[in-house]
Each structure stands twice: as structure tokens, then as C-alpha cells.
DSSP file (Angstrom, degrees, kcal/mol; ACC not computed):
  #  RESIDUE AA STRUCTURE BP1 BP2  ACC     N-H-->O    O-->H-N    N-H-->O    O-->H-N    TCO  KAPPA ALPHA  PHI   PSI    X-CA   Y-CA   Z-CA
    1    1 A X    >>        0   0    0      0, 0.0     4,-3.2     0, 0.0     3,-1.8   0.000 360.0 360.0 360.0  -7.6   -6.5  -30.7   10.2
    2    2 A X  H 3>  +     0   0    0      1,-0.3     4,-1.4     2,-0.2     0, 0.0   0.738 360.0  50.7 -68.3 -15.9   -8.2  -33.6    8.4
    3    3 A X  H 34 S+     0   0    0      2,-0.2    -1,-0.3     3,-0.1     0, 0.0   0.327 110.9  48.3-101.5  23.8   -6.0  -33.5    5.7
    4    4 A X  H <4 S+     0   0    0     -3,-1.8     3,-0.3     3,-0.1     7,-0.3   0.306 121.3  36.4 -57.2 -56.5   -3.2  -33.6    7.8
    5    5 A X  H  < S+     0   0    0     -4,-3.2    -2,-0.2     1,-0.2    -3,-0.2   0.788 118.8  45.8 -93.1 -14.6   -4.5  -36.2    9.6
    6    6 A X  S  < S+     0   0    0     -4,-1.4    -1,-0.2    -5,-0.1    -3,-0.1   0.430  80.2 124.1-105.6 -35.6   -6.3  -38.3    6.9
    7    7 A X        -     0   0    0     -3,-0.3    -3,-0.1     1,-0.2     4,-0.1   0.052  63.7-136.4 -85.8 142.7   -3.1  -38.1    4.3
    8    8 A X  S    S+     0   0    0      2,-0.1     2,-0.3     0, 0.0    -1,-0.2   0.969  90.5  51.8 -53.3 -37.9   -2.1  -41.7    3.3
    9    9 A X  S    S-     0   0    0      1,-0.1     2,-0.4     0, 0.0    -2,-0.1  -0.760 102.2 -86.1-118.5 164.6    1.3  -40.4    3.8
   10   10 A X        -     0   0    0     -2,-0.3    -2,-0.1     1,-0.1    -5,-0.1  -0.419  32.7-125.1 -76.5 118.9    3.1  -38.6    6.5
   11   11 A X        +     0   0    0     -2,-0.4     3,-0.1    -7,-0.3    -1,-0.1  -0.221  39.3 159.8 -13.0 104.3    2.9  -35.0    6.8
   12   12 A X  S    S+     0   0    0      1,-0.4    33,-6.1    32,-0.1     2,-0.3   0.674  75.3  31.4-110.2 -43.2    7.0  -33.4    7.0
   13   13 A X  B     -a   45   0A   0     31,-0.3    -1,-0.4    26,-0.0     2,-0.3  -0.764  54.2-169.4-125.5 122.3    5.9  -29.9    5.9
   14   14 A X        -     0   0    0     31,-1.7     2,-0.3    -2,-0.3    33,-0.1  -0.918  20.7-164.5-123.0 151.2    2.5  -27.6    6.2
   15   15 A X        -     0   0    0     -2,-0.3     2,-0.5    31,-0.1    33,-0.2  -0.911   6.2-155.0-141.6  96.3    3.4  -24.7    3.7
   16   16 A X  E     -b   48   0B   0     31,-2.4    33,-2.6    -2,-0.3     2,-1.1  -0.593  11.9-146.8 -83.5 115.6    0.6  -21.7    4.8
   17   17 A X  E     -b   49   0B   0     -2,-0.5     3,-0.3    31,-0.2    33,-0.2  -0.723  17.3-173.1 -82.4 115.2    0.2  -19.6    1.3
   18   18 A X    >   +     0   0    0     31,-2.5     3,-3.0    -2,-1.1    32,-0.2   0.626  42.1 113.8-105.9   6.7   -0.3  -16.4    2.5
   19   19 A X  T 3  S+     0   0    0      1,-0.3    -1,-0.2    30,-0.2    33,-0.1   0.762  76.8  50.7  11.6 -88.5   -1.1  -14.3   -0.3
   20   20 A X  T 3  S+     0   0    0     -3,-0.3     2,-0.9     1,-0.2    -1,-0.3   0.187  88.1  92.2 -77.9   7.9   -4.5  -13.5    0.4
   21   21 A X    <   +     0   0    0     -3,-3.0    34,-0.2     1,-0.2    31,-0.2  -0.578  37.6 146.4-117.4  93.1   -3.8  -12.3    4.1
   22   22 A X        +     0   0    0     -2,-0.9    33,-0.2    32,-0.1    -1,-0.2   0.992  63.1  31.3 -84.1 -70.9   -3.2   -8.7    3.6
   23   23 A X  S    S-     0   0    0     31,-0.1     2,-0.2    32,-0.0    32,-0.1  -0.358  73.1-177.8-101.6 145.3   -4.7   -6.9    7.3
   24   24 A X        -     0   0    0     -2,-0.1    -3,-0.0    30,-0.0     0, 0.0  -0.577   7.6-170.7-172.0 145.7   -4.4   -9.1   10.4
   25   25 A X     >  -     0   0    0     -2,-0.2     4,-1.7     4,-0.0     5,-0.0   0.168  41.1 -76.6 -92.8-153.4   -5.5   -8.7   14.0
   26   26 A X  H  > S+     0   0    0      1,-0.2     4,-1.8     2,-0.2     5,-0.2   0.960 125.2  50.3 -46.8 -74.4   -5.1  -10.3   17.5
   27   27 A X  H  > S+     0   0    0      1,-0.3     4,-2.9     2,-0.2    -1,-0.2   0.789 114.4  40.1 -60.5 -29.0   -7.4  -12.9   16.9
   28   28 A X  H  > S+     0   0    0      2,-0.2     4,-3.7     1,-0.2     5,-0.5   0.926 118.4  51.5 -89.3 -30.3   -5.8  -14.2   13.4
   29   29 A X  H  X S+     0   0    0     -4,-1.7     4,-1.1     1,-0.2    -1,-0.2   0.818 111.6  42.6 -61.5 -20.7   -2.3  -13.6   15.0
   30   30 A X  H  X S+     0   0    0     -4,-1.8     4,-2.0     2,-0.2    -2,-0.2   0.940 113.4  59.0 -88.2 -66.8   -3.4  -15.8   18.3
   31   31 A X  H  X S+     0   0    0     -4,-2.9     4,-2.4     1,-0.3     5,-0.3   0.894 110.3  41.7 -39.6 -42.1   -5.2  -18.5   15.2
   32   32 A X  H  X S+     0   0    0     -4,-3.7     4,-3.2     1,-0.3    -1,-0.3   0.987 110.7  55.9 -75.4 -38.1   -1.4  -19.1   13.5
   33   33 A X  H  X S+     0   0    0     -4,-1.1     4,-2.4    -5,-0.5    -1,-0.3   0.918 108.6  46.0 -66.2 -38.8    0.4  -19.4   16.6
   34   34 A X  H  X S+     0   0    0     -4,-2.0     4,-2.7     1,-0.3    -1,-0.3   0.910 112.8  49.5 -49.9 -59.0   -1.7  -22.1   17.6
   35   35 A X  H  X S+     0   0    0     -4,-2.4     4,-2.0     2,-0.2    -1,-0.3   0.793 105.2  55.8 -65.4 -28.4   -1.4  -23.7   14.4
   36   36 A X  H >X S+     0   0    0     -4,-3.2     3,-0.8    -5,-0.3     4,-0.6   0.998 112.5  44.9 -55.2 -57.1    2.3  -23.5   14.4
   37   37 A X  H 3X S+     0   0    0     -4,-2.4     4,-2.3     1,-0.3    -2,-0.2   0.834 107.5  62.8 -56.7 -32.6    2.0  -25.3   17.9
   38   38 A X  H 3< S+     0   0    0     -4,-2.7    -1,-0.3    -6,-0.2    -2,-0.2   0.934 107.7  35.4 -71.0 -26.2   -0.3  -27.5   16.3
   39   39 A X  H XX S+     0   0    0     -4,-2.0     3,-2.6    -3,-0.8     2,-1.5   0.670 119.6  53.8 -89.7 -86.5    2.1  -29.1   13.5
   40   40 A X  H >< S+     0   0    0      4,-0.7     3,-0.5    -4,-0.6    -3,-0.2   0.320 102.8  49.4 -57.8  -9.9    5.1  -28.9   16.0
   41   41 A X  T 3< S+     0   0    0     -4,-2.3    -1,-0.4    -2,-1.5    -2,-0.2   0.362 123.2  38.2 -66.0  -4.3    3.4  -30.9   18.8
   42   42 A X  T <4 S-     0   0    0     -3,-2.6    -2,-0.2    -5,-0.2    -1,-0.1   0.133 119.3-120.6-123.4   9.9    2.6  -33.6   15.2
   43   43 A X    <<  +     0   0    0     -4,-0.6     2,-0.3    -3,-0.5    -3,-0.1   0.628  66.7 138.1  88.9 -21.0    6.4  -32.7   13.9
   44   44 A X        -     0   0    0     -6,-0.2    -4,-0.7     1,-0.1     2,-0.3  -0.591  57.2-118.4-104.3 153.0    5.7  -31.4   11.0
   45   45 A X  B     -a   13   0A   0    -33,-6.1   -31,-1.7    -2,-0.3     2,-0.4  -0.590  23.5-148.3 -72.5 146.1    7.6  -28.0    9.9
   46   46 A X        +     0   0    0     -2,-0.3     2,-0.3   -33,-0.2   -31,-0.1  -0.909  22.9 172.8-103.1 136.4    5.3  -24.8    9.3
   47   47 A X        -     0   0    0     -2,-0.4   -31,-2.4   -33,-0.1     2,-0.5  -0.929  21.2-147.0-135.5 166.5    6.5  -22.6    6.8
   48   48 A X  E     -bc  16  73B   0     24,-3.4    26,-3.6    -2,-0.3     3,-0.3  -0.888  11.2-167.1-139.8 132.2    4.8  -19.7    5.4
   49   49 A X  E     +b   17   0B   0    -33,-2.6   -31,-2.5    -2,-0.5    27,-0.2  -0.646  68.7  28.3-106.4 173.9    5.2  -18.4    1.6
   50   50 A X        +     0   0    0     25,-1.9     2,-0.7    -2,-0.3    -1,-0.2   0.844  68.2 171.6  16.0  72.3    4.0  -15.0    0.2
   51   51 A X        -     0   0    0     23,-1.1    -1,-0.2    -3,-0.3   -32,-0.1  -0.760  22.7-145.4 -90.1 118.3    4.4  -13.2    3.3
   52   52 A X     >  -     0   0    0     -2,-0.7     4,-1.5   -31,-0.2    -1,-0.1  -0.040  35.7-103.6 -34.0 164.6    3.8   -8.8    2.4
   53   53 A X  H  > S+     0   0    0      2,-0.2     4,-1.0     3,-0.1     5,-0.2   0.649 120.4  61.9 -78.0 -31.2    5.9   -6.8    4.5
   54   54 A X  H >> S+     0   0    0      2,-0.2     4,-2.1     1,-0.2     3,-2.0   0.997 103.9  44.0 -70.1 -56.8    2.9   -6.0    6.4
   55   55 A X  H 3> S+     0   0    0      1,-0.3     4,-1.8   -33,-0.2    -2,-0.2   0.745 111.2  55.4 -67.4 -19.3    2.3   -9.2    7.5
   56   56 A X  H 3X S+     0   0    0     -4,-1.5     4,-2.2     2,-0.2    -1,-0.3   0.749 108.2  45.3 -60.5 -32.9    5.9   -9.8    8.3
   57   57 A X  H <X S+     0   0    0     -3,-2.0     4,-2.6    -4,-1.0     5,-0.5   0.965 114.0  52.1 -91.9 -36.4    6.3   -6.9   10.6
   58   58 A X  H  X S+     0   0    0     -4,-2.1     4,-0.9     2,-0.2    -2,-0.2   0.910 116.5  43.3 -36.7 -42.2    2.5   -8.2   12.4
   59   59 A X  H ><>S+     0   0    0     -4,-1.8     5,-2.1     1,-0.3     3,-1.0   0.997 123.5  39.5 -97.1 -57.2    4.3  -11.9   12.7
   60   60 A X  H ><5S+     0   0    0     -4,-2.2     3,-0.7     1,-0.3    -1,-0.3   0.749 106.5  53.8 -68.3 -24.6    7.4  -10.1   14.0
   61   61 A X  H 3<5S+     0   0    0     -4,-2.6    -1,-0.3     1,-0.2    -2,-0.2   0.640 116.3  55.4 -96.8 -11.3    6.1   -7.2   16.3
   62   62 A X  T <<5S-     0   0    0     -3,-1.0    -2,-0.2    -4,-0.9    -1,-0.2   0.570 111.5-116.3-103.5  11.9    4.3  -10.9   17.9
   63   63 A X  T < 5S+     0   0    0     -3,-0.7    -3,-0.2    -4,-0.5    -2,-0.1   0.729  87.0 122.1  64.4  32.9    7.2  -12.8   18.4
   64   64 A X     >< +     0   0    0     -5,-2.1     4,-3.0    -6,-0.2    -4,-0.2   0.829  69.0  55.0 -80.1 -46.1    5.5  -15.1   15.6
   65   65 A X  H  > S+     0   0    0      1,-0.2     4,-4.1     2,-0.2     7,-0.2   0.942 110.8  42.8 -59.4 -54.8    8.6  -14.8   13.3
   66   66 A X  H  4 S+     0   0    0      2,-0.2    -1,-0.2     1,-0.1    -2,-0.2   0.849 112.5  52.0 -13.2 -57.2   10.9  -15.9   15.7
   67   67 A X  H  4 S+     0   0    0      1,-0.1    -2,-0.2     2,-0.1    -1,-0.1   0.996 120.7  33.9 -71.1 -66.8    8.7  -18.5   16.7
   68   68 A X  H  < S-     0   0    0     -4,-3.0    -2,-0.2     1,-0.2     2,-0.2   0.966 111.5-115.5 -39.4 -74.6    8.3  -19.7   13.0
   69   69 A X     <  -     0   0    0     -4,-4.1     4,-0.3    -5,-0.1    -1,-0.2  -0.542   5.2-121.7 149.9 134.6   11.4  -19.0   11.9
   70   70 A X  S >  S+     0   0    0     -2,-0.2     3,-4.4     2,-0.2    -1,-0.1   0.920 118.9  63.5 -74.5 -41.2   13.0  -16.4    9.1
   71   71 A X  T 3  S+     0   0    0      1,-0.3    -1,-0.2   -24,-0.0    -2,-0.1   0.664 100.9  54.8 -51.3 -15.5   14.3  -19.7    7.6
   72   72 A X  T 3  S+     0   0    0     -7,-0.2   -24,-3.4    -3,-0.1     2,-0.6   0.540  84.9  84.4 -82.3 -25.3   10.6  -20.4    7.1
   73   73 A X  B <   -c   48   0B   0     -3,-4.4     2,-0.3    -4,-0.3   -24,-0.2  -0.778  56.5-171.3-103.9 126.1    9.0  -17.5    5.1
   74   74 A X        -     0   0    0    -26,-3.6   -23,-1.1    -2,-0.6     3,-0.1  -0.652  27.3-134.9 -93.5 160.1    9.4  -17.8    1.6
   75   75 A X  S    S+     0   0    0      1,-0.4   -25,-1.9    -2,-0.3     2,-0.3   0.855  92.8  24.4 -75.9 -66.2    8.6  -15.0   -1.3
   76   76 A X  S >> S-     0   0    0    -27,-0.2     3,-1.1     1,-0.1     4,-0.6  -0.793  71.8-124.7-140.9 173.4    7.1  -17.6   -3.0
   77   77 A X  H 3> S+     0   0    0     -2,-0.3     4,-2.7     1,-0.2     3,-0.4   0.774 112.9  58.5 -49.9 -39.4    5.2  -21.3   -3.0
   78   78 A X  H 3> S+     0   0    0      2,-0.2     4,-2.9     1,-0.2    -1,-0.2   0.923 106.3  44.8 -40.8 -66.5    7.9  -22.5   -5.5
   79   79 A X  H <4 S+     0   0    0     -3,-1.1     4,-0.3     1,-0.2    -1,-0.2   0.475 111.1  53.0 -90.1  24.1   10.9  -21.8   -3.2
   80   80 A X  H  X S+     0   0    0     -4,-0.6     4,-3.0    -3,-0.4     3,-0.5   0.890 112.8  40.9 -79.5 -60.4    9.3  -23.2   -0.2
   81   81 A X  H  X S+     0   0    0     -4,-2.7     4,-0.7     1,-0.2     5,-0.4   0.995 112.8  54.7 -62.5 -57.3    8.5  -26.6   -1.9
   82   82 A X  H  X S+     0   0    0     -4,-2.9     4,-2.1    -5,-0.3    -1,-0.2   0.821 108.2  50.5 -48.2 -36.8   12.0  -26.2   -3.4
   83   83 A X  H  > S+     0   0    0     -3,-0.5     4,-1.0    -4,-0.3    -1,-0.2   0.994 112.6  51.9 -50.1 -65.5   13.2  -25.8    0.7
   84   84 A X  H >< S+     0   0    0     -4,-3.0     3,-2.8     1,-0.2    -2,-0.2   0.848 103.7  49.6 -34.6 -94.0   11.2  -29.0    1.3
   85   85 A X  H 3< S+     0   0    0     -4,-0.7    -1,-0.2     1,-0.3    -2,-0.2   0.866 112.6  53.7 -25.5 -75.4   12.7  -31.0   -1.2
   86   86 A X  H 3<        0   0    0     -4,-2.1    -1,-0.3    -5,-0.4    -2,-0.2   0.846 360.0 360.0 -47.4 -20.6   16.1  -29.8    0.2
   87   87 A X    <<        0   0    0     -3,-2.8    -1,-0.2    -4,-1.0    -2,-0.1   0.539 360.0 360.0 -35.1 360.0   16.0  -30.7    3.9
């Protein structure tokens, strides 16, 4: 969170690339929700871009997608900043 909390300018947007999270259990599903609560207790949106299908039905079958948002997973980092930028 130190570059969250550190950045000279205010934070609107955390944009989690999720590429590289192929498999995920309990414990990583328990880590994001947390961090979703952590930027919306600071405000800031959580979005998540290059969600697999796997991880999408894990985030949904934990009432993570919901929680996030569909309007919040992107295919990719591009139209996520490109979301930002719209708001």
C-alpha cells in the first residue's frame, strides 16, 4: 500500500493486472477481498484487467464479482485505463 499511500497525487483507481493468476484458493480469494475493502474504505475504485474464465467463475462462485463489480473486469490493461479516463 505504499505506493498508494506515498503517491504525490491522489489515488481514483487501483487497476489489479491479473494475468499471471491462473489457480487460486481460499486464502488468495480471502487476500483480494480484503484489498477491495482496502481501496473502498480510501475511495479508490478496484478494477481488475485480464481476468481468465477461471478466475472469473473463483471471483464469482465467492460473491467477489459482485462485490467488485462486472463493470470492473476488463479483458485488457488498455480498456481499463481507457474506463478510468472515462468516469
Amino acid at each position: 500500500m505504499a505506493a498508494v499511500d506515498d503517491n504525490p497525487e491522489p489515488v481514483e483507481w487501483f487497476i489489479l493486472n491479473a494475468e499471471a493468476n491462473v489457480e487460486v484458493d481460499l486464502t488468495a480469494l480471502d487476500a483480494l477481498d480484503e484489498l477491495r475493502d482496502d481501496m473502498a474504505r480510501r475511495g479508490i475504485t478496484f478494477a481488475m484487467a485480464r481476468v481468465k474464465q477461471d478466475l472469473r467463475d473463483a471471483l464469482a462462485a465467492a460473491g467477489l464479482l459482485d462485490k467488485i463489480g462486472e463493470d470492473r473486469i476488463f479483458m485488457t490493461v488498455p480498456t481499463a485505463v481507457e474506463a478510468f479516463h472515462r468516469r
